[in-house]
Wavefront OBJ file of the C-alpha trace (Angstrom):
o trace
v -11.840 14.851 26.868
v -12.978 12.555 29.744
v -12.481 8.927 28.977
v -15.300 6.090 30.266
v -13.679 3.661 33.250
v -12.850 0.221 31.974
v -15.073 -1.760 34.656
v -13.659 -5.281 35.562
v -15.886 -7.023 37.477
v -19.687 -6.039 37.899
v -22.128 -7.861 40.545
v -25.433 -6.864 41.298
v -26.877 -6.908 44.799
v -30.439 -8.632 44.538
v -33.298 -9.822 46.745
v -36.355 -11.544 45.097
v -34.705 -10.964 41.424
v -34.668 -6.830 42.148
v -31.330 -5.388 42.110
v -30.767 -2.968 44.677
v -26.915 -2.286 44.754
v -23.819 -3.431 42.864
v -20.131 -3.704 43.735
v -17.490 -3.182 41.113
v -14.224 -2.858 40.209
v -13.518 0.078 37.664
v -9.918 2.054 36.543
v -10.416 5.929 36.253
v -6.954 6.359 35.300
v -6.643 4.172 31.921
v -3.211 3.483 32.776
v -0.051 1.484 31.898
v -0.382 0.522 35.759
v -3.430 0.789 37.155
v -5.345 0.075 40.305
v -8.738 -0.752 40.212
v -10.979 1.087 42.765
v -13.680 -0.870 43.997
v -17.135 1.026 44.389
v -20.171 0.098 46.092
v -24.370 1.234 46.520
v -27.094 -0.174 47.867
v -30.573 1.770 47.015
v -31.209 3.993 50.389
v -33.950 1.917 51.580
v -31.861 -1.345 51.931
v -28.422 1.235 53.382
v -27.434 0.344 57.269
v -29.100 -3.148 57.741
v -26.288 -5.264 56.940
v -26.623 -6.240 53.248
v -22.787 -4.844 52.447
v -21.377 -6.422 55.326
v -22.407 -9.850 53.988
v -21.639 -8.931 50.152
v -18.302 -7.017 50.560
v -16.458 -9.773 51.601
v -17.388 -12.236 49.354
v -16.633 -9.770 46.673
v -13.580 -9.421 48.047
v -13.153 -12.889 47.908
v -13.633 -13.861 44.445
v -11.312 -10.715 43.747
v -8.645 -12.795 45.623
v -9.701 -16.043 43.444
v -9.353 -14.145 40.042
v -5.927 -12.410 41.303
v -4.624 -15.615 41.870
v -5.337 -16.966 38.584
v -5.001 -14.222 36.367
v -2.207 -12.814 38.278
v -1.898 -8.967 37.145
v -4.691 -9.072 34.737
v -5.701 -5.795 36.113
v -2.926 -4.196 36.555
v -2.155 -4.429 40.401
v -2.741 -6.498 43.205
v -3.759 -3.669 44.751
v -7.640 -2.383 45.660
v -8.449 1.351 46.660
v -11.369 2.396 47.531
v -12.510 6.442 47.916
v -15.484 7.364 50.710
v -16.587 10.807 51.853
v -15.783 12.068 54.694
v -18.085 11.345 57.502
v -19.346 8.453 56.108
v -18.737 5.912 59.449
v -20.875 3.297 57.860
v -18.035 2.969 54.902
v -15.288 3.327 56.779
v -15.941 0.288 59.231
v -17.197 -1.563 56.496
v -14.004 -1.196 54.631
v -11.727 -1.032 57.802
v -13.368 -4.482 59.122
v -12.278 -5.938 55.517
v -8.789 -5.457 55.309
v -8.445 -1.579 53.859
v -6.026 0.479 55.435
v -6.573 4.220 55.376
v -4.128 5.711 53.166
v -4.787 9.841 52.459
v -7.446 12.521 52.951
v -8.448 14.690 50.156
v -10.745 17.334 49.298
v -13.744 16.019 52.025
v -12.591 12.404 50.988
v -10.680 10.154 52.658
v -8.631 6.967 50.161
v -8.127 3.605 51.601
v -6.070 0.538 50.235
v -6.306 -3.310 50.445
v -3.586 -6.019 49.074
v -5.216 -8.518 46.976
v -2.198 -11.404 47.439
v -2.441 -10.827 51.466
v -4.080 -13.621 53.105
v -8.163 -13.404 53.531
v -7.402 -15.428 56.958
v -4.821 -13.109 57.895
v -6.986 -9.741 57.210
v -9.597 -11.266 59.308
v -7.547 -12.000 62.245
v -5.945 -8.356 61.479
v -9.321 -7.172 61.646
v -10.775 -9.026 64.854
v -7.712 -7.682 66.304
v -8.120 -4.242 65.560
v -11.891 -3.770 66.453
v -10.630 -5.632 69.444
v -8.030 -3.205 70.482
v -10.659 -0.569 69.815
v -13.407 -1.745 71.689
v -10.837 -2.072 74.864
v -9.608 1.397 73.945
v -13.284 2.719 74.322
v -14.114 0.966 77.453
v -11.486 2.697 79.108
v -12.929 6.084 78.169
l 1 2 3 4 5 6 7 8 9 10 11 12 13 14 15 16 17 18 19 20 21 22 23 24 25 26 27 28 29 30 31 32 33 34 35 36 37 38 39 40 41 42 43 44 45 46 47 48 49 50 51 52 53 54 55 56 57 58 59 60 61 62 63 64 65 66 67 68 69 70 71 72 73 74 75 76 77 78 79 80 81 82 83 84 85 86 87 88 89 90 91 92 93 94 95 96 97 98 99 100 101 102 103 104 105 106 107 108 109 110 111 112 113 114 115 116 117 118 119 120 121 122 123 124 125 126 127 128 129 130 131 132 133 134 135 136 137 138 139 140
């Protein structure tokens, strides 16, 4: 028997009162210990013109705000999130917000993000990395 996810925290992506996406926070496992997986969409139209660059990180944000007040309401201060493989848009999206690549599996790839790490921190992290990366590719 398959259970339902327990979904924490829902928002809907509008523009001009018509939703066209959602992030959320859902637990497949229905553990003692859980760790909520953050998911993301945008209807294909709207996909690759920025809209989840601007709404990912204040998700992430007010993810932050309820871990510090609830503390482990959830379960973890943990976030994973799962992409397919060969999906570059998702993986600098979630690479430019703090997640850390963590394991490939069957054509998808896991990554992981500390909810109690500092949001000023990650973002100099970040800056660094794409950075380093940029420099890296120059030389090539």
């Amino acid at each position: 028997m398959r259970h339902k996810p327990r979904v924490w925290m829902k928002h809907d992506i509008k523009i001009k009162h018509e939703v066209i996406g959602y992030l959320q926070l859902v637990d497949y496992t229905l553990g003692k210990k859980p760790i909520p997986q953050i998911e993301y969409e945008l209807d294909e139209p709207y996909r690759n013109k920025g809209i989840m660059s601007k709404e990912l990180p204040k998700y992430l944000k007010l993810c932050k705000k309820r871990h510090k007040k609830y503390g482990d309401e959830c379960g973890s201060n943990r976030l994973i999130a799962i992409i397919e493989n060969g999906n570059e848009a998702s993986t600098k999206l979630l690479e430019r917000n703090g997640f850390v690549k963590v394991k490939d599996f069957d054509n998808h790839t896991s990554y992981m993000a500390q909810l109690d790490l500092d949001i000023e921190l990650i973002e100099r992290a970040t800056e660094y990395y794409f950075r380093q990366r940029k420099a890296r590719e120059s030389l090539k």
